[in-house]
C-alpha positions as CSV (number, residue, x, y, z in Angstrom):
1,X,114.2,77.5,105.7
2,X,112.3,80.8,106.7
3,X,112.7,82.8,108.7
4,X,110.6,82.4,112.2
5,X,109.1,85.5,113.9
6,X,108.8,86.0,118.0
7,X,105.1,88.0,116.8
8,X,103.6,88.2,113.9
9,X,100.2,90.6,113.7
10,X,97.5,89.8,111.9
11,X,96.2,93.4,111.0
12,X,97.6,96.8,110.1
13,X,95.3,98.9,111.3
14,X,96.1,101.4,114.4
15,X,95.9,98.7,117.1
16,X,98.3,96.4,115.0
17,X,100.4,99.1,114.4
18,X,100.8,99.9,117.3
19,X,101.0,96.3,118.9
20,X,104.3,96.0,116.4
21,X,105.6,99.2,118.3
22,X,105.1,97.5,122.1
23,X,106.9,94.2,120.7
24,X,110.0,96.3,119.6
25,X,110.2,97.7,123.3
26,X,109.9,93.9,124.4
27,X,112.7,92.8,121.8
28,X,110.5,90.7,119.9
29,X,111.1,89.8,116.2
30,X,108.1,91.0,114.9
31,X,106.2,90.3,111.2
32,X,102.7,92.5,110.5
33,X,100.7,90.9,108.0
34,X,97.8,93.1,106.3
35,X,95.1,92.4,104.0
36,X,94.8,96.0,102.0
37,X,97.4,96.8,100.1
38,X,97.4,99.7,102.4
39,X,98.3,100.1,105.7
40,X,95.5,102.2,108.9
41,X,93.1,100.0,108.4
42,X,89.5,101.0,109.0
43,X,90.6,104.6,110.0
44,X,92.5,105.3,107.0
45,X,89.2,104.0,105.2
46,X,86.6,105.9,107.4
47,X,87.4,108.4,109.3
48,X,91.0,110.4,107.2
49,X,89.3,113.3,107.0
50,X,87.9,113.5,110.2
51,X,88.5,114.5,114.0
52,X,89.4,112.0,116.6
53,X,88.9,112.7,120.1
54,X,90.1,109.8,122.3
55,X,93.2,109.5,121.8
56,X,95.6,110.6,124.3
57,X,97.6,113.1,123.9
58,X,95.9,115.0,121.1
59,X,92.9,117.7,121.4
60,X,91.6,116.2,118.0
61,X,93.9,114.5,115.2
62,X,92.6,113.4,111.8
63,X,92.7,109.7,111.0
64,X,95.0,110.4,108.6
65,X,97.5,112.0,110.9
66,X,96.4,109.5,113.4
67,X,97.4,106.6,111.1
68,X,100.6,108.4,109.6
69,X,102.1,108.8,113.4
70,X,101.2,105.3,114.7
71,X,102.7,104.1,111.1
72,X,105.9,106.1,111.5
73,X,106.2,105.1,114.7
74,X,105.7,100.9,114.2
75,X,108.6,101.7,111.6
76,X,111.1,103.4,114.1
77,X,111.4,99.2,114.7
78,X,111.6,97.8,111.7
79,X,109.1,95.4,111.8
80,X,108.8,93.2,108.8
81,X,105.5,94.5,106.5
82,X,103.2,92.4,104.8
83,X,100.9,93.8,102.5
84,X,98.0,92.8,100.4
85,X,98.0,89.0,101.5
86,X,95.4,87.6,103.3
87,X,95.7,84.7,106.1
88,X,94.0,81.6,105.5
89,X,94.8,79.2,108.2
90,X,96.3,79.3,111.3
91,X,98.5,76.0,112.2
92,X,99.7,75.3,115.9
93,X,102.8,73.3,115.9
94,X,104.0,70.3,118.6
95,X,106.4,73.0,119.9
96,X,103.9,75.6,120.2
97,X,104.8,77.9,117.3
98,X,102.3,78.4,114.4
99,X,102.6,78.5,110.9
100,X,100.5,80.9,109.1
101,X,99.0,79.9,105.6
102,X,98.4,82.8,103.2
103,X,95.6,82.7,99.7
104,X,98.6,83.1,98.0
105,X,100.5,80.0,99.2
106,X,102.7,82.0,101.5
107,X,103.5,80.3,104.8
108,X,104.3,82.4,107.9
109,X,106.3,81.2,110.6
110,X,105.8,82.7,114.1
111,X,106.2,81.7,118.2
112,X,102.7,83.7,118.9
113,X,100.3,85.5,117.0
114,X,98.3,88.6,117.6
115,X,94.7,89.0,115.6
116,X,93.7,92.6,115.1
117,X,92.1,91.9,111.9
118,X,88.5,94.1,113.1
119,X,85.5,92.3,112.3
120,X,86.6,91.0,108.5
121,X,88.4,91.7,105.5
122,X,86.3,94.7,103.1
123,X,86.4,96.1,100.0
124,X,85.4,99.0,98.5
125,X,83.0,98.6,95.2
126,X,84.4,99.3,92.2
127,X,83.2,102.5,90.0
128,X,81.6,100.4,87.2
129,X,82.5,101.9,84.3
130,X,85.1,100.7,81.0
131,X,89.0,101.1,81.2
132,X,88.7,101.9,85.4
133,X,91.8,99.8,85.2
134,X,93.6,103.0,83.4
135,X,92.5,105.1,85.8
136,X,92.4,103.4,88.9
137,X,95.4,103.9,92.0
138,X,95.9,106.8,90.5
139,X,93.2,108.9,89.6
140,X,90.2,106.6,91.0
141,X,90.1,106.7,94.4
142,X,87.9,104.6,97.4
143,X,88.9,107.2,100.5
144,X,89.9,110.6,100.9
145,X,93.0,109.6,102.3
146,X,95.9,112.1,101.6
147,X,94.0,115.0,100.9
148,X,96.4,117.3,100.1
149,X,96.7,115.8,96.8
150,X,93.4,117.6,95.8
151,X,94.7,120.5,96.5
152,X,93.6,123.2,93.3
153,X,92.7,120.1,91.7
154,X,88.7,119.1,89.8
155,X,87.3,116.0,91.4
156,X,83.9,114.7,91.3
157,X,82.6,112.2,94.3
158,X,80.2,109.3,93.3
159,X,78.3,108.4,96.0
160,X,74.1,108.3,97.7
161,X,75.7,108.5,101.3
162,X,76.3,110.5,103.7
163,X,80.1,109.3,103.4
164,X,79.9,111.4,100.1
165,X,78.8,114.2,101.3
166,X,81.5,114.3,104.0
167,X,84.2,113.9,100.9
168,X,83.0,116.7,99.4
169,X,82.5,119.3,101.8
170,X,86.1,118.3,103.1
171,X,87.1,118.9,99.5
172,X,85.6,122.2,98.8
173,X,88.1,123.4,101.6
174,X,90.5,122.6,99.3
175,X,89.7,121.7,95.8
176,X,89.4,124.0,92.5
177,X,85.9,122.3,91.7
178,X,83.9,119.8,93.1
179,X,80.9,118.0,92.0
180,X,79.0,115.2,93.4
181,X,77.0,112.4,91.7
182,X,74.1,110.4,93.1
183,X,72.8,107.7,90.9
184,X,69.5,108.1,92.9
185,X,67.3,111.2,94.1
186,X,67.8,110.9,98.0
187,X,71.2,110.5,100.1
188,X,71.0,107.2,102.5
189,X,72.0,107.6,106.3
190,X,72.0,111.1,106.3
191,X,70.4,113.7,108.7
192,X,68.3,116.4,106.9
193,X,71.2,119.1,108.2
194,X,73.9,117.1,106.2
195,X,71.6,117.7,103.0
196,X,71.6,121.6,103.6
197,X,75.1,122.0,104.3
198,X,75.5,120.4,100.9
199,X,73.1,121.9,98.8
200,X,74.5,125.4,101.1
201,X,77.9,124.9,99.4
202,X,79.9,125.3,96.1
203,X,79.6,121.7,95.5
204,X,77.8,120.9,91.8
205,X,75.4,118.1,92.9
206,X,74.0,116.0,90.4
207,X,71.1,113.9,91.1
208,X,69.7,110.7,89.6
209,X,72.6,109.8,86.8
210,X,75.9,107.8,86.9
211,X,78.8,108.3,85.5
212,X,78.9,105.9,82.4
213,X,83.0,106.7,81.1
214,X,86.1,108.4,81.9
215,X,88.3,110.5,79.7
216,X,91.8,111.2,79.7
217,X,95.5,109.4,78.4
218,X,97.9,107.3,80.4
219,X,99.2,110.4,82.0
220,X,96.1,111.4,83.4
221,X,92.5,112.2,83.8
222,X,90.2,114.7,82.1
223,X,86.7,114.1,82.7
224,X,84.1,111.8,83.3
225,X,80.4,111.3,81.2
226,X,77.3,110.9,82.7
227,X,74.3,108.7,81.5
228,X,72.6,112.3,80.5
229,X,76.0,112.8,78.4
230,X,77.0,115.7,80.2
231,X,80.4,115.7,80.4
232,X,82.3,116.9,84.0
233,X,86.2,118.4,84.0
234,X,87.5,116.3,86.8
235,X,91.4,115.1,87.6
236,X,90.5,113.0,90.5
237,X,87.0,110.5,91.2
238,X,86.3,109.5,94.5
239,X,83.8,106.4,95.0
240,X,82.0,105.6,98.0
241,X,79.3,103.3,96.6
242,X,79.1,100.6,99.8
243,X,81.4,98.2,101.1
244,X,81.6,94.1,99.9
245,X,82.2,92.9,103.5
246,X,83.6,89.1,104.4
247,X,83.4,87.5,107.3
248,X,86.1,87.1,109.8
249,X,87.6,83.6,109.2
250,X,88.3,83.4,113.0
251,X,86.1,80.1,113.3
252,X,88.5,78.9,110.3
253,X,91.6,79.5,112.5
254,X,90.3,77.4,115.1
255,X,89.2,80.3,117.0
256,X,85.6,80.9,119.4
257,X,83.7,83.2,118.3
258,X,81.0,85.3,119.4
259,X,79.2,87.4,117.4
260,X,82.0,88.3,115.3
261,X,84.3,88.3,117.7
262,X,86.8,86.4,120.0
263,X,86.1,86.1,123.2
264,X,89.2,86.7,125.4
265,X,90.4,86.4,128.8
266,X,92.2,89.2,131.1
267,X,95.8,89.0,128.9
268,X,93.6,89.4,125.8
269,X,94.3,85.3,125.4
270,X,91.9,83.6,122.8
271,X,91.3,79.8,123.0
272,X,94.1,78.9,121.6
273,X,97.2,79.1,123.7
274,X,100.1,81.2,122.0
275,X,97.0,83.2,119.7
276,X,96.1,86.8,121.4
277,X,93.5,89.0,120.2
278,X,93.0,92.8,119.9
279,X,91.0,96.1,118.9
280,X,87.6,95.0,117.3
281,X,88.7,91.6,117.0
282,X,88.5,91.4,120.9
283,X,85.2,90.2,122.9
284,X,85.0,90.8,127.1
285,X,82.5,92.3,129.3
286,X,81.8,96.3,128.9
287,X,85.1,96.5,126.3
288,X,84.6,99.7,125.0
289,X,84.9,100.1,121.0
290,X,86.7,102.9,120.9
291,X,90.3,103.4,118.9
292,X,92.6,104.1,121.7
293,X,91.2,100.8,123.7
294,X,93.2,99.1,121.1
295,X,96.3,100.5,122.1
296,X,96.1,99.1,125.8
297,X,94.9,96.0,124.6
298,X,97.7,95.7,122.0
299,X,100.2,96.2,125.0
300,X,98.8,93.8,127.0
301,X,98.7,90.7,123.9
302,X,102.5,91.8,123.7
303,X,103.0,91.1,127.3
304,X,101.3,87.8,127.1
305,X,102.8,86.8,123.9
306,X,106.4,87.7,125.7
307,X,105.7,85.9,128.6
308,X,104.3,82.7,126.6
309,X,107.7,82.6,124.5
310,X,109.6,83.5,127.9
311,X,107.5,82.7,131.2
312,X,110.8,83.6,133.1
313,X,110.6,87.4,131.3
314,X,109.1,90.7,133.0
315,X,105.5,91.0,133.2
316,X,105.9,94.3,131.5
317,X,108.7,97.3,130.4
318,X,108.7,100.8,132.1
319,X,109.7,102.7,129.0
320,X,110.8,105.7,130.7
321,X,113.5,103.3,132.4
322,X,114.8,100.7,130.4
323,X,114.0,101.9,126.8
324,X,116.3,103.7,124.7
325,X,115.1,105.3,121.3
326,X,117.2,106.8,119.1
C-alpha cells in the first residue's frame, strides 16, 4: 500500500519550497511534487542571474542563490522530492484525504494538498537543430542557471530577446568568448539602452542567421554552424527562443478559477476543503505578486492544512520557542 503524506506540494518553486520547510516545523509528513525535472521554479528559469530585492533579509541575492538557500533549506527536513512528473487529477476521498493522479500513472496519496504550481506548466523551445539530443543537459542549455560553469569557457547565446542579451552581458563577466545569435535583425522587448550596452561590449553579435549544426564527440562540444556556414568555437549554447506555455489545469482539479488563478479565502483555502493554494497560484484582493508574498502565504496554507488534519492543533509555531534545528 503507499505510503500517505500529511502535505504534499504541488510546485517546487520558492514558495513550495519553502512551504515544505514550514510543514517540517509543524511535524507534517511532507511529499513536493514538481513538474521540471528541476527544482526553483520560475526563478531558477528567469531571474538566476539577476538581483532580488524583496526578500527579507538580503540587500540583493541572485535567484540562483535565492533558490539554492530555500532548496537547502526545504532539505534540512527531508521532505520527499518528486521530480519531472506532472499532476493530472486531483481526487477527494470519503475521509477527506486526496489521491493525486500523475501523466505517468503515478498515484499520490496525501491528507491536504498545497498548489503552488504559478500560473502553468512551461517549457522552454528546443534549439532546432540535428543530434540536440547529444548535446543537450549538457552542453545545451535553456537558463543561465549555475553560472559558474562558464567560467573561461566559449559559449554562444541564441536568442531575439532581451532575455539574450541579459545572458550574455552576465557572461562576458565571466566567459572566455561570447557571441550572440539572432535569427532576425531587431531584438523583441528591449529598450534602446539594452541594444547599446550590447553592441558597447565584447560580445560577437550576429544578426539575421541561425545556427543550422553543432560539432563536437560524446565528450563534448566544439562549435556550432550558422546558415551563412560560418562556423563559431563554442563549449556551451544557451537558448532563449520563447516559452511553449500550458494552461493551469486547476479547473481539471475541480478547482475555481479566475483568470488563471484560484481564488482563496483568508487561510489561503481554495474551494475545495483540505486543497490550499499559494504564490502565483493564489487570487485575493490587492495580493501583491511579488516572491517573498509567497513565503507568508506558504506559512499560512501550512497552518490551515495542520489545523484541517488536527482542528485540536496550535493555530501556529513560534520557532524561536519550540523549534529545535540541528
Amino acid at each position: 500500500m503507499k505510503e500517505q503524506f500529511d502535505l504534499t506540494i504541488i510546485g517546487g518553486g520558492t514558495t513550495g519550497l519553502y512551504a515544505a520547510f514550514y510543514a517540517g516545523m509543524r511535524n507534517m509528513k511532507t511529499k513536493v511534487i514538481e513538474y521540471q525535472p528541476g527544482l526553483g521554479g520560475k526563478v531558477s528559469f528567469f531571474y538566476p542571474e539577476k538581483k532580488i530585492y524583496d526578500v527579507g533579509g538580503f540587500l540583493g541575492v541572485t535567484g540562483e542563490e535565492l533558490v539554492h538557500r530555500v532548496e537547502e533549506q526545504a532539505g534540512s527536513i527531508e521532505p520527499e522530492i518528486v521530480t519531472d512528473e506532472k499532476v493530472k487529477s486531483i481526487e477527494k476521498q470519503v475521509d477527506g484525504s486526496f489521491i493525486l493522479h500523475s501523466e505517468d500513472g503515478n498515484q499520490h496519496l496525501s491528507k491536504t494538498v498545497i498548489v503552488a504550481s504559478g500560473l502553468g506548466t512551461f517549457d522552454m523551445k528546443p534549439l532546432n537543430v540535428p543530434q540536440l539530443e547529444k548535446y543537450n543537459q549538457k552542453f545545451i542549455h535553456y537558463t543561465i542557471q549555475n553560472i559558474k560553469q562558464y567560467e573561461g569557457k566559449k559559449a554562444v547565446v541564441v536568442s531575439d530577446s532581451r532575455v539574450g542579451i541579459d545572458w550574455a552581458l552576465a557572461l562576458e563577466k565571466i566567459a572566455k568568448e561570447v557571441h550572440i545569435i539572432n535569427h532576425s535583425q531587431e531584438f523583441k522587448a528591449v529598450y534602446e539602452q539594452d541594444v547599446e550596452r550590447l553592441e558597447a561590449s565584447s560580445v560577437r553579435i550576429h544578426r539575421n542567421t541561425k545556427v543550422s549544426g553543432l560539432e563536437g564527440s560524446e565528450t563534448e562540444l566544439t562549435g556550432v554552424v550558422l546558415e551563412n556556414r560560418e562556423r563559431l568555437d563554442a563549449e556551451h549554447v544557451l537558448v532563449y527562443e520563447g516559452l511553449k506555455i500550458e494552461k493551469s489545469l486547476y479547473q481539471e482539479w475541480g478547482l475555481e478559477t479566475e483568470k488563471g488563478r484560484i481564488p482563496v479565502e483568508m487561510n489561503m483555502g481554495t474551494n475545495i476543503e483540505g486543497i490550499f493554494a499559494a504564490g502565483d497560484a493564489a487570487l485575493y484582493p490587492h495580493k501583491t505578486m511579488l516572491i517573498a508574498s509567497g513565503f507568508t502565504e506558504a506559512m499560512t496554507a501550512v497552518n490551515a492544512a495542520k489545523s484541517y488534519i488536527d482542528p485540536k492543533s496550535k493555530s501556529q509555531v513560534y520557532s524561536t520557542v519550540i523549534y529545535k534545528h540541528s
